[in-house]
Backbone bond lengths (Angstrom), bond angles and torsions (degrees), N, CA, C in turn:
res aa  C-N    CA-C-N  psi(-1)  N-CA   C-N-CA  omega(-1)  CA-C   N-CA-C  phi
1 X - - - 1.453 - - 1.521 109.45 -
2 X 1.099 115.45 157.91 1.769 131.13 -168.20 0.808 120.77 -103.91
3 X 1.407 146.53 94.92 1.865 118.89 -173.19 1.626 110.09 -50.99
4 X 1.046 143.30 -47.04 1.052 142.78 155.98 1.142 130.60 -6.44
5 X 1.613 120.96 -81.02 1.801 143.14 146.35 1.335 94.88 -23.88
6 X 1.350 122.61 -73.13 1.549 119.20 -169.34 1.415 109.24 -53.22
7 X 1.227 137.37 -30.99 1.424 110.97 -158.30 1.571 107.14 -111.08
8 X 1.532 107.21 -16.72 1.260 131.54 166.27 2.141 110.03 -51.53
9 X 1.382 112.11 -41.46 1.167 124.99 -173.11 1.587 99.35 -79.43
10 X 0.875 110.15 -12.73 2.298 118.97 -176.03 1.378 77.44 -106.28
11 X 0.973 142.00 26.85 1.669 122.64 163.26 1.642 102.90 45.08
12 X 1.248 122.88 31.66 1.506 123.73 171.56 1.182 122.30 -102.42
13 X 1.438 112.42 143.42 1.505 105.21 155.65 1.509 130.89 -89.14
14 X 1.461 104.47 156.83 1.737 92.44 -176.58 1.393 133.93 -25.16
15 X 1.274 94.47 -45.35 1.492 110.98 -163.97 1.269 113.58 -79.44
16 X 1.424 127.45 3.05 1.180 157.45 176.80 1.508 127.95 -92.49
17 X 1.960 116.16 -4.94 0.775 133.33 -131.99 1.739 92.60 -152.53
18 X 1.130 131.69 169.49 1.540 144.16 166.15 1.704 111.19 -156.64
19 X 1.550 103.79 128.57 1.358 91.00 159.45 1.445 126.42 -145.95
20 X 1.885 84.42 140.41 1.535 100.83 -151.16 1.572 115.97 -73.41
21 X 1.421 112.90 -22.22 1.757 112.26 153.50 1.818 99.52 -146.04
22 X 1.321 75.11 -162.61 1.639 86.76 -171.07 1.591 98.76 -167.15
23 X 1.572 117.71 161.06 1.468 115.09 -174.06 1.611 89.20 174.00
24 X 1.577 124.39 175.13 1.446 132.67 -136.91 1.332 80.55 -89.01
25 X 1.570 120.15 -52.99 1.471 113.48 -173.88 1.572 130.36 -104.00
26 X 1.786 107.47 -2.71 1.764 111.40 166.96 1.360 96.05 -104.69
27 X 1.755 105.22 179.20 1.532 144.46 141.04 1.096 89.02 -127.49
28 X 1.115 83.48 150.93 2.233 115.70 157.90 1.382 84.20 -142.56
29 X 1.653 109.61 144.32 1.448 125.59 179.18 1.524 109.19 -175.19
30 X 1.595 122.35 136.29 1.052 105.73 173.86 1.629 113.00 -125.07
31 X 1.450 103.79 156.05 1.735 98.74 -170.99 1.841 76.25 -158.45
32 X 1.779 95.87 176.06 1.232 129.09 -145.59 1.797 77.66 -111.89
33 X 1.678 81.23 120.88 2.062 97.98 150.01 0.763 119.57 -150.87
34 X 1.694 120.58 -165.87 1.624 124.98 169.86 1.651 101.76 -98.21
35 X 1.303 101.04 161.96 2.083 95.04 177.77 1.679 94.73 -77.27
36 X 0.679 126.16 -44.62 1.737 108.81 167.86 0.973 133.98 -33.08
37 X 1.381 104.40 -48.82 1.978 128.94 -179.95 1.851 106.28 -65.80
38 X 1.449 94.00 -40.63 1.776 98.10 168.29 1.056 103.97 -55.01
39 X 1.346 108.32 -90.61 1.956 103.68 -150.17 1.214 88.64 -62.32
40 X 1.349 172.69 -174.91 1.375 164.83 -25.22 1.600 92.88 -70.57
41 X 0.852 129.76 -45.17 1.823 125.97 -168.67 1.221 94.42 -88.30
42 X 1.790 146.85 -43.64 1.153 125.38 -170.36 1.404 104.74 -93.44
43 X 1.190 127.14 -17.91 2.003 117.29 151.01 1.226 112.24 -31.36
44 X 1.602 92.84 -64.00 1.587 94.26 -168.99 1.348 135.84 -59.20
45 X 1.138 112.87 -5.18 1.552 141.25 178.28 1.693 115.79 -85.18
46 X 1.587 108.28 -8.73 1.421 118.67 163.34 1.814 108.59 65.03
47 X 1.200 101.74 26.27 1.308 118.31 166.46 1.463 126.52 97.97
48 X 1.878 107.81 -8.81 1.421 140.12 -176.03 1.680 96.72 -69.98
49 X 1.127 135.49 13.71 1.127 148.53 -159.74 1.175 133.38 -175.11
50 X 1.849 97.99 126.45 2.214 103.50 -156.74 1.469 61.57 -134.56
51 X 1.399 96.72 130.16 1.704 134.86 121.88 1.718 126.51 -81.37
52 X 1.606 83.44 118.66 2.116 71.58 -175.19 1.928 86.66 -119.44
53 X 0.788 121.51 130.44 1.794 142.66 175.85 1.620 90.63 -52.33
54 X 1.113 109.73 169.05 1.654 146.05 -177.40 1.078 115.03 -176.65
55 X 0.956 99.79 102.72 1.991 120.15 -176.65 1.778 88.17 -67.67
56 X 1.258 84.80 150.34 2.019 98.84 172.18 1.896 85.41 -94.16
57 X 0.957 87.28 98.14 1.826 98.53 153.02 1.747 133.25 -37.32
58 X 1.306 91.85 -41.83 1.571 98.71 -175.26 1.496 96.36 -96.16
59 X 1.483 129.87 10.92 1.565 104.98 166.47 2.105 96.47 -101.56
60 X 0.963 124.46 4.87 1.858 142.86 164.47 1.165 121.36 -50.23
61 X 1.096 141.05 92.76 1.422 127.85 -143.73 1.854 94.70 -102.00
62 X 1.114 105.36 129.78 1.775 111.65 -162.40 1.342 106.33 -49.46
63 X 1.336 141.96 -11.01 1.503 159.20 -176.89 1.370 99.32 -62.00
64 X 1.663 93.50 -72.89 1.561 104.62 177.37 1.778 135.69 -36.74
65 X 1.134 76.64 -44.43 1.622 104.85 165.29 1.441 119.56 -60.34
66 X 1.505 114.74 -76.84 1.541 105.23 163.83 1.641 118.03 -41.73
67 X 1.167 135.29 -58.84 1.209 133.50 -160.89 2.158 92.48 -58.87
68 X 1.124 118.92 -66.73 1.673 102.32 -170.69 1.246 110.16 -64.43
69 X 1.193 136.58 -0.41 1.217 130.90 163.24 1.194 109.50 -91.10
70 X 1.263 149.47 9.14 1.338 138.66 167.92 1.076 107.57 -92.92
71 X 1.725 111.12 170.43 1.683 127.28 -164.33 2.051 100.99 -78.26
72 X 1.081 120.80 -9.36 1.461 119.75 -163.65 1.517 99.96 -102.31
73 X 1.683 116.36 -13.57 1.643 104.58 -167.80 1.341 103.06 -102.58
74 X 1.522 101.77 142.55 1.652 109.00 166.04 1.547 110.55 -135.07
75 X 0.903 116.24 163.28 1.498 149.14 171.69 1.679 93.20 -17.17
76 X 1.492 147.02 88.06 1.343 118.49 146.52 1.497 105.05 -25.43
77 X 1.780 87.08 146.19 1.741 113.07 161.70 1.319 97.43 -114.25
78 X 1.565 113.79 133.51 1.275 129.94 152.50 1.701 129.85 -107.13
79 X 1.432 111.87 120.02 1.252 116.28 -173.44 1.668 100.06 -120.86
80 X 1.235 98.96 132.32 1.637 115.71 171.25 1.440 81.15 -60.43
81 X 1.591 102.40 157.05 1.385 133.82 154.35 1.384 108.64 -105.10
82 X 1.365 113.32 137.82 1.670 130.14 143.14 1.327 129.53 -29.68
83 X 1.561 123.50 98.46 1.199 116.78 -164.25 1.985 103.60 -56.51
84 X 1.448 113.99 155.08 1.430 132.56 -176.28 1.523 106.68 -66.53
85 X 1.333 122.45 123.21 1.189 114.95 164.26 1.720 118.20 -72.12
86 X 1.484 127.59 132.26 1.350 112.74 -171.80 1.591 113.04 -80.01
């Protein structure tokens, strides 16, 4: 993989981009997207390509934080509902 190709596919420019190593056959690099913009660009990469997210920390409001770290919180479950018959 290319840093180039890669950042070119985020509609980015270099300079838009950081990378945190490099080697004959990885990148690691991080740059700014939407989670949409990920998996559509790392699909397209035919699997030669993991996006792993990084939450911006300082938009986390320290609340949030205490509450999943306590002994009482778990995982919301989300279940689609059955659309309404009219």
């Amino acid at each position: 993989l290319d840093f180039n190709d890669i950042v070119a596919s985020f509609n980015k420019l270099e300079e838009e981009a950081m990378i945190v190593s490099s080697s004959h056959n990885e990148v690691c690099l991080v740059l700014s997207t939407t989670s949409v913009q990920g998996r559509e660009v790392t699909d397209s990469f035919g699997g030669s390509l993991i996006g792993v997210p990084l939450p911006d920390i300082t938009k986390i409001h320290s609340g949030t934080i205490d509450e999943v770290l306590s002994k009482g919180w778990s995982v919301p479950f989300s279940q689609e509902q059955a659309p309404k018959n009219s």
